[in-house]
DRENVEXVEX-513028 format. One line per field, with one value per residue: y, z, x of N, C-alpha, C, O, CB in turn; residue in three letters; residue number from 1. Coordinates in steps of 0.2 Angstrom, whole numbers. Each point is the difference from the previous one (the first is absolute). Glycine has a CB too. Example, Ala and Ser with C-alpha at 12.3 -4.5 7.8 and 13.67 -1.06 7.14 Angstrom:
2
ny <- -28|11 .
nz <- 39|-10 .
nx <- 66|7 .
cay <- 6|6 .
caz <- 0|1 .
cax <- -4|4 .
cy <- 6|5 .
cz <- 0|3 .
cx <- 4|-4 .
oy <- -1|6 .
oz <- 3|1 .
ox <- 5|3 .
cby <- -5|-9 .
cbz <- 3|-11 .
cbx <- -14|3 .
rest <- ALA|SER .
nr <- 1|2 .
END
This chain:
188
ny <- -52|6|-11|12|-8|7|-4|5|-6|12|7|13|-3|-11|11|8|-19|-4|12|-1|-16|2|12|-10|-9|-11|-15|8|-17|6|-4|6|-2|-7|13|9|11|-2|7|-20|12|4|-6|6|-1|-17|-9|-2|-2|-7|-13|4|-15|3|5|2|4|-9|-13|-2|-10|11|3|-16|2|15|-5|-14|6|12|-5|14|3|8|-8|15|-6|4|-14|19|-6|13|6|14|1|-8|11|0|-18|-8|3|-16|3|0|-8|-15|7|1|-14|-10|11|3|-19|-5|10|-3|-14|-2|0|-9|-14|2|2|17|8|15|12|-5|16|2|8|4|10|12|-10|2|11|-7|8|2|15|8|-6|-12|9|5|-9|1|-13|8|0|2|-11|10|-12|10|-15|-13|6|-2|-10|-15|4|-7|-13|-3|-3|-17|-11|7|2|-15|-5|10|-8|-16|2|10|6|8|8|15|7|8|5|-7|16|1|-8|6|-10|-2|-14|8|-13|3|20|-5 .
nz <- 208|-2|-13|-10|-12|-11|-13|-5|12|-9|3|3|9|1|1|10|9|1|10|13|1|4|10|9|4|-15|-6|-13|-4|-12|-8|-8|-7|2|-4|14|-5|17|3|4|-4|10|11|-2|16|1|-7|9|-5|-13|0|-15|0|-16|3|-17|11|-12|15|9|0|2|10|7|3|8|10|5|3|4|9|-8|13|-18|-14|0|-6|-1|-8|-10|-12|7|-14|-3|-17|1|-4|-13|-5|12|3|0|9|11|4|4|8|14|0|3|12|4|-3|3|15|1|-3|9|11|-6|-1|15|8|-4|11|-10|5|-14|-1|-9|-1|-4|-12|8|-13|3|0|-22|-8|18|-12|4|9|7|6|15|-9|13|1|-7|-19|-3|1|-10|0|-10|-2|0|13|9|1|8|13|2|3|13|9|-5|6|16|-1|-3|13|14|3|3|18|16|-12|14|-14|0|-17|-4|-15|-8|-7|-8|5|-13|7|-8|0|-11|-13|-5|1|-2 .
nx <- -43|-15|7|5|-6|5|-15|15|10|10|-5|11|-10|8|12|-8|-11|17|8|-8|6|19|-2|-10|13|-7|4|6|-7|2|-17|13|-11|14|-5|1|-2|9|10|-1|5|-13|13|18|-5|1|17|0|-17|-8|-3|3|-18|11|-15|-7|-11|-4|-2|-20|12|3|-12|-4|14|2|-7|6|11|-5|-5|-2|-8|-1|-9|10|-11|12|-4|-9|7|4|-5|-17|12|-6|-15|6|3|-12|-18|4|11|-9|-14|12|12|-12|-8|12|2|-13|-1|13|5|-18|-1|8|-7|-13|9|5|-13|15|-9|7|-8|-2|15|-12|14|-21|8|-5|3|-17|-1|3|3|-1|-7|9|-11|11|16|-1|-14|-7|3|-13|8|-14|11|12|9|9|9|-2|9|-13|-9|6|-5|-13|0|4|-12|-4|13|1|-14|-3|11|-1|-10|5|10|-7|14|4|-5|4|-10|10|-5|11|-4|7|12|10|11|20|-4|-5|12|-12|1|-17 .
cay <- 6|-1|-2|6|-1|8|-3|5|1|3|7|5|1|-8|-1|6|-4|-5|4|1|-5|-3|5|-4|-4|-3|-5|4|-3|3|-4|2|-6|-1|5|7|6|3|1|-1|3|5|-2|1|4|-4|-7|-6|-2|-2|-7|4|-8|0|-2|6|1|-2|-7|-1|-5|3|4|-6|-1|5|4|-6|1|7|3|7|3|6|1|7|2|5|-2|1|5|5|4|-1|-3|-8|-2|3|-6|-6|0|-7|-2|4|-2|-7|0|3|-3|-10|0|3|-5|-6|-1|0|-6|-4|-1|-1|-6|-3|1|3|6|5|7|1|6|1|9|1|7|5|-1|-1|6|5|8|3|6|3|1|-5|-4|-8|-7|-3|-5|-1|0|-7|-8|-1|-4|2|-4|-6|0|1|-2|-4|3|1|-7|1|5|-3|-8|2|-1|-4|-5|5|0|-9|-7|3|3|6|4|6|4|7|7|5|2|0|1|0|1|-2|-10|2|1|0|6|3 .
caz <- -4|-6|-5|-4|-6|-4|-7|-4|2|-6|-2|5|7|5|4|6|6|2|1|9|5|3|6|5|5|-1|-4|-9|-5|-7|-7|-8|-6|-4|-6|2|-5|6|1|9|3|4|7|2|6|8|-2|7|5|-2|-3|-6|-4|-6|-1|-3|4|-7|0|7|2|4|4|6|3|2|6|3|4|3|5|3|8|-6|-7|-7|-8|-7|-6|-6|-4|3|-3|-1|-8|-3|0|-7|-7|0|6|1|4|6|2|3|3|6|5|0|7|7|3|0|7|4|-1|3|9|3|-3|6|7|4|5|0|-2|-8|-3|-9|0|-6|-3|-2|-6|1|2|-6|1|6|-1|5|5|3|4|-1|0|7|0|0|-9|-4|-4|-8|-5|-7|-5|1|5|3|-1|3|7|2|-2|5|9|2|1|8|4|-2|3|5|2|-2|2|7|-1|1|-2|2|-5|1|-5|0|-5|-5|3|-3|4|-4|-2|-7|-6|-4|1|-5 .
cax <- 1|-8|0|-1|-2|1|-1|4|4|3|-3|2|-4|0|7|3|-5|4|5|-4|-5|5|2|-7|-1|-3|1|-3|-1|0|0|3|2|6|1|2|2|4|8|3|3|-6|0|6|-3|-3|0|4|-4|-4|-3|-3|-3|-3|-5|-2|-6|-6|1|0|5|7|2|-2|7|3|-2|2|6|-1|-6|2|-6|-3|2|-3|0|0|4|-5|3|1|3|-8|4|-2|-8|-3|4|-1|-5|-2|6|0|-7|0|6|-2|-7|2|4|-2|-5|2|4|-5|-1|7|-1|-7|3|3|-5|4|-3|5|-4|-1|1|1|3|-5|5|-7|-3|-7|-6|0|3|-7|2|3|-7|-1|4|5|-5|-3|-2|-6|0|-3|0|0|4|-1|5|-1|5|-5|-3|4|3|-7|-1|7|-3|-7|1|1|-5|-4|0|-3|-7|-4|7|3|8|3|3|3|0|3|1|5|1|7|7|6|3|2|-3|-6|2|-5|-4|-6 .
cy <- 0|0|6|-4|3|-3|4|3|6|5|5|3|-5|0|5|-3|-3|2|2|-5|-3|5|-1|-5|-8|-6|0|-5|3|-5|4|-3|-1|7|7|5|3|3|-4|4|6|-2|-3|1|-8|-8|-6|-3|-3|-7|2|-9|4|-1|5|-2|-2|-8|-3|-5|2|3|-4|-3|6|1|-5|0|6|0|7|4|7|-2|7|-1|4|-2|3|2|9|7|3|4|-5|1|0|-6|-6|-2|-6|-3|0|0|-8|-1|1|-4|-7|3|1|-8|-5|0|0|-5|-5|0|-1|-7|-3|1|4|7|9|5|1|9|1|6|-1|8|4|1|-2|4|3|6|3|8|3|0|-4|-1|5|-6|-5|-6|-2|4|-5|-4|2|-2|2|-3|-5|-1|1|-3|-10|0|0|-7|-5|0|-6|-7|0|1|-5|-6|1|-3|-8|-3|2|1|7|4|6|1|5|2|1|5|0|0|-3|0|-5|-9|0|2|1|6|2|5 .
cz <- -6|-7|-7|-5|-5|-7|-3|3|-2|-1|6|7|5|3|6|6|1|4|9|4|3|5|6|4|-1|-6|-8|-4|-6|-7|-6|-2|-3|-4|3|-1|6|3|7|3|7|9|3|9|4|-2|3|3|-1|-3|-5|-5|-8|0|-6|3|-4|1|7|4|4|6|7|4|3|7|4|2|3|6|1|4|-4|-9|-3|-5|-3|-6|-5|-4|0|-6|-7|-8|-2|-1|-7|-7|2|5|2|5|9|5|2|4|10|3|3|6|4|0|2|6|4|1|3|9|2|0|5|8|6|3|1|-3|-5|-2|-6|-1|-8|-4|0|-6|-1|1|-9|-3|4|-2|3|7|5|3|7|2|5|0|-2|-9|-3|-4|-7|-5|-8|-5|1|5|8|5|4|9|6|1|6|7|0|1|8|2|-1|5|8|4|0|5|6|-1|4|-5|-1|-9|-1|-9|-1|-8|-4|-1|-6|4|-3|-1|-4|-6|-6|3|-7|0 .
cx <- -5|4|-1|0|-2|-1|4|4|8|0|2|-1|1|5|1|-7|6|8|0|-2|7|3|-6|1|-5|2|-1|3|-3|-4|1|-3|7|0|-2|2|5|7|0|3|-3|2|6|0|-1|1|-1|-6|-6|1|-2|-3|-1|-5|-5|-8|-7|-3|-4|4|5|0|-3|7|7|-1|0|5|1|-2|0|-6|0|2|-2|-2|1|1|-10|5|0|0|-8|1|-3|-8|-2|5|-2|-6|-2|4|-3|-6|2|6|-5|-6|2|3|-1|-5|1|5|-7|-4|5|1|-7|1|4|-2|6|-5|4|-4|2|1|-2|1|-5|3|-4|-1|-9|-3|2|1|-5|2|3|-5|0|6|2|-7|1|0|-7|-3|-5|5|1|5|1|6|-1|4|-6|-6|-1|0|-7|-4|4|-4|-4|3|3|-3|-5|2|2|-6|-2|8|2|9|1|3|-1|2|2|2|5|1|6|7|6|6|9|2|-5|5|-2|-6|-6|-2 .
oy <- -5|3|2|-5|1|-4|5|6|5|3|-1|2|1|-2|-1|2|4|-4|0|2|-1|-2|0|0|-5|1|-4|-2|3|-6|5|-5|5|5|5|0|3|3|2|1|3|4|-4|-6|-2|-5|-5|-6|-3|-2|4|-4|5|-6|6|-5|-1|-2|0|1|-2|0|1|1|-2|1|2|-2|-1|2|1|-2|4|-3|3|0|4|4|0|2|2|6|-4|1|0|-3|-5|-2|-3|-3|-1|-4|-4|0|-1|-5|-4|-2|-2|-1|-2|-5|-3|-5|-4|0|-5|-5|3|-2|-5|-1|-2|0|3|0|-1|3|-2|5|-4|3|-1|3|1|-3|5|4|1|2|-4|-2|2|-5|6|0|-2|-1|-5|1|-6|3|-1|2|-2|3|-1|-5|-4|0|-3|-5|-2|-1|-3|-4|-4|-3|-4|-3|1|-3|-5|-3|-2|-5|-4|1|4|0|1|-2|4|-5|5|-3|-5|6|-4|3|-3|-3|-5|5|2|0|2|1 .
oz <- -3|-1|1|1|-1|-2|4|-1|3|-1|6|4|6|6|6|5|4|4|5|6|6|6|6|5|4|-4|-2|0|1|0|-1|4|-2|1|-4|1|-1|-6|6|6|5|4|5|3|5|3|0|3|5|-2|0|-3|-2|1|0|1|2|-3|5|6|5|4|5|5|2|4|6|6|4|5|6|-2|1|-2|-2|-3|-3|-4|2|2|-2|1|-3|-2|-3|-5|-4|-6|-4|5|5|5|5|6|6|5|5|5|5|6|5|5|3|2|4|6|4|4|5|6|3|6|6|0|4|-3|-1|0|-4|3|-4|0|-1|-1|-5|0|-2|3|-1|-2|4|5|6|3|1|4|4|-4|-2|-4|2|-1|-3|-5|-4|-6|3|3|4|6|2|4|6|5|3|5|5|3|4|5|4|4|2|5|4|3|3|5|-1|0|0|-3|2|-4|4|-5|-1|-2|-5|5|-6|-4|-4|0|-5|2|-6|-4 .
ox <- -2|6|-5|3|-6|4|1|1|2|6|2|3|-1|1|1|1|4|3|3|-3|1|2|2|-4|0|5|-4|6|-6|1|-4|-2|4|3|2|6|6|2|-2|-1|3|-1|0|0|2|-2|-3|0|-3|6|-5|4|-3|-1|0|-2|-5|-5|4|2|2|4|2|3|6|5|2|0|5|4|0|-6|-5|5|-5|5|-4|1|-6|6|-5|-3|-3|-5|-6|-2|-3|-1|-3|1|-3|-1|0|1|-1|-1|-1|-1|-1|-2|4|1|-4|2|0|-2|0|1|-2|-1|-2|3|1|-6|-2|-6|6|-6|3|-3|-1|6|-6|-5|-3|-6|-3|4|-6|5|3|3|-2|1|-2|-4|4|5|-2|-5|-2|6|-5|0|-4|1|-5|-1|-1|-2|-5|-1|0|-3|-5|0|0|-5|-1|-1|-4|-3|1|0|-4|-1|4|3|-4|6|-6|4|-4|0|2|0|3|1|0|1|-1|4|0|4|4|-5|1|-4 .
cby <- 5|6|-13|14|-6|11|-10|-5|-17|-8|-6|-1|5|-6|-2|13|-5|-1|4|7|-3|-5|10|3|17|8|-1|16|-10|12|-14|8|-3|-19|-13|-5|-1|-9|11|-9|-7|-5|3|11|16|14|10|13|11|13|-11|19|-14|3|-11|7|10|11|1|4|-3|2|10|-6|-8|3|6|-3|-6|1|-11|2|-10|14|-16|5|-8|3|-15|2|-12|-13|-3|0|3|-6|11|19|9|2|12|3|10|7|11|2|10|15|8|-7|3|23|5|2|10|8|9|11|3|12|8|3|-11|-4|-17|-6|7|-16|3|-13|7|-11|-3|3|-5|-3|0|-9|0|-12|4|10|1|2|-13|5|1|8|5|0|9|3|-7|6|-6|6|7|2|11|6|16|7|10|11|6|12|21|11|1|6|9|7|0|14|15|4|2|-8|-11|-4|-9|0|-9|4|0|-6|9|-2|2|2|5|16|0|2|-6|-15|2|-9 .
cbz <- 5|9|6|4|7|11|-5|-6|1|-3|-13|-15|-11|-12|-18|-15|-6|-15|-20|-10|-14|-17|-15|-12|2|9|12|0|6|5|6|-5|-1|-2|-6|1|-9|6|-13|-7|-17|-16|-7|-16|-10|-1|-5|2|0|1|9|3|15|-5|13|-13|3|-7|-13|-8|-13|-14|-13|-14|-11|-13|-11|-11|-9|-13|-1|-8|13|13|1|5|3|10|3|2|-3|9|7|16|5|12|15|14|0|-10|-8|-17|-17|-12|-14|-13|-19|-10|-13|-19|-7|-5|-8|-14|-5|-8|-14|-16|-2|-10|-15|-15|-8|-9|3|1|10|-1|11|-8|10|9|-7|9|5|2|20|-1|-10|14|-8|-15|-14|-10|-13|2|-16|6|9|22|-4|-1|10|7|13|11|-4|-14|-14|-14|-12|-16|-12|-11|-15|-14|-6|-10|-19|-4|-4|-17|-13|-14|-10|-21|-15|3|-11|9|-1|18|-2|19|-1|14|6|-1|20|-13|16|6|14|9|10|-6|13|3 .
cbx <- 14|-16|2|0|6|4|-12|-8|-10|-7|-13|-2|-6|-7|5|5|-18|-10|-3|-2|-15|0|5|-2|4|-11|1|-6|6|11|-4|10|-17|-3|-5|-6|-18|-9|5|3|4|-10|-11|4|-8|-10|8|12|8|-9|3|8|-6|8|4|11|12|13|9|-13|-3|0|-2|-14|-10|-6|-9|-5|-2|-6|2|15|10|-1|3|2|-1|3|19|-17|4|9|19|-2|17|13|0|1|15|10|-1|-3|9|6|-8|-5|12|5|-8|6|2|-3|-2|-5|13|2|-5|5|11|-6|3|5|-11|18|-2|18|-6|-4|4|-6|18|-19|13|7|17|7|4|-10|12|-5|-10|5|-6|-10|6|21|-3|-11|10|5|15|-17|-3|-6|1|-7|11|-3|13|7|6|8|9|4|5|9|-1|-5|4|8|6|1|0|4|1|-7|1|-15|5|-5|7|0|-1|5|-8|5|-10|-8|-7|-6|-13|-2|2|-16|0|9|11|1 .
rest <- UNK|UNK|UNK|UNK|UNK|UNK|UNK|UNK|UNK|UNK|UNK|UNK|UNK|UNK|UNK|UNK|UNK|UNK|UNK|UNK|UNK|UNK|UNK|UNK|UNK|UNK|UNK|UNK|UNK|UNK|UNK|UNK|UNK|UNK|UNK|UNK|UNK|UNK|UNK|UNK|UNK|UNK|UNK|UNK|UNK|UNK|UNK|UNK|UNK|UNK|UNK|UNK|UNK|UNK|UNK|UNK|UNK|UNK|UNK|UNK|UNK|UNK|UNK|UNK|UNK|UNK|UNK|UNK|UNK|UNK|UNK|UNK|UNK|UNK|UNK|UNK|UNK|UNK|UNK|UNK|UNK|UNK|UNK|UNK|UNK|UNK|UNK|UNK|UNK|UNK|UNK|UNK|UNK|UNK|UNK|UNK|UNK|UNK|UNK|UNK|UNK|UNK|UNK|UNK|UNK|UNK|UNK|UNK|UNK|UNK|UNK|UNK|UNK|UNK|UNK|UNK|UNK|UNK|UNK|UNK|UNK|UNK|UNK|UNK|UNK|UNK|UNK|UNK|UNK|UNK|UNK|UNK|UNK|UNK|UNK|UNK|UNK|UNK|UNK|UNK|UNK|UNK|UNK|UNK|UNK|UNK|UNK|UNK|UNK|UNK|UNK|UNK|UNK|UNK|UNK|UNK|UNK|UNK|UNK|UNK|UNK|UNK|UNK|UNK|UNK|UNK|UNK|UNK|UNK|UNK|UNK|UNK|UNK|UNK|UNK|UNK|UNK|UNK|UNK|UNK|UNK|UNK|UNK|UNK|UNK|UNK|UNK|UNK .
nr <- 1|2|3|4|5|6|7|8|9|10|11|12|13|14|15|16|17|18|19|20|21|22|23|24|25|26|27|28|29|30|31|32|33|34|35|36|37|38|39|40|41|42|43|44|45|46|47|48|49|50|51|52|53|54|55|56|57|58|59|60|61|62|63|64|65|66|67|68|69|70|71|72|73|74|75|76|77|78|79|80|81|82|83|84|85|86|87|88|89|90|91|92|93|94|95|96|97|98|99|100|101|102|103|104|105|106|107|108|109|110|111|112|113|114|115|116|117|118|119|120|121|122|123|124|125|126|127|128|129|130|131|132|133|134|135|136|137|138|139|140|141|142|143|144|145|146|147|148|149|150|151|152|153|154|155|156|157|158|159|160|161|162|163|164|165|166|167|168|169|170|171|172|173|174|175|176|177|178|179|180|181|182|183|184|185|186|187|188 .
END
């Protein structure tokens, strides 16, 4: 049975991933942090079936010793701070939160000379304010980041592609836009 491996896990997009993969027939593993702003209860639906680790992603130890007992043959990333509000009160917060945590699972499995296909959920938050002229927005948009949320996210892409290009990892970059939905409690 292939392995799955779901960062933020909690969070609303990770849960409803987690909701579609166990119905797949697959092995779903989760990392929370303890402190966690999240709603487990997000993962009422799949509980039974998930593995959910304490691990915080800021800690590479943790996430070494996570993945060590894992092994997983896929990883999503969605764990960020998400909420692109917070940018504006707390941007430091959020530029070290998002970037630490991407580099240090990427590190992490370079460290453990694991091999899984690597998902990074990125945002259209990065192309910026696009005019009318320019939409709907492409892939071949331009690049303009205009918050620290953003700016973070972007940051995010390039460290998945870096360790891509230098380290040969498998990873699968994508876009997501702006969603609301009701496990999203922290409407911005």
């Amino acid at each position: 049975m292939k392995k799955v491996l779901i960062t933020g896990i909690t969070g609303s997009g990770a849960s409803y991933l987690a909701d579609f993969l166990v119905e797949q027939n697959l092995e779903v593993h989760g990392i929370a942090r303890w402190h966690s702003t999240a709603q487990h209860s997000n993962l009422k639906k799949c509980a039974d079936r998930v593995t959910v680790h304490e691990c915080d992603l800021l800690d590479l130890s943790s996430v070494i010793r996570t993945l060590r007992k894992v092994k997983p043959d896929y990883i999503f990333h969605l764990a960020s701070h998400a909420n692109v509000r917070s940018c504006f009160d707390n941007p430091i917060a959020v530029m070290n939160n998002n970037v630490n945590c991407t580099i240090n699972l990427f590190e992490a499995i370079r460290l453990e000379e694991q091999n899984p296909i690597v998902q990074f959920c990125g945002t259209s938050e990065v192309y910026g304010q696009v005019e009318i002229k320019d939409l709907p927005i492409r892939e071949k948009n331009q690049i303009d980041p205009v918050n620290i949320y953003a700016i973070s996210k972007l940051t995010q892409e390039k460290i998945a592609k870096s360790y891509h290009l230098a380290y040969g990892m498998n990873v699968v970059i994508t876009r997501m836009f702006a969603y609301i939905n009701p496990r999203r409690q922290d409407i911005f």
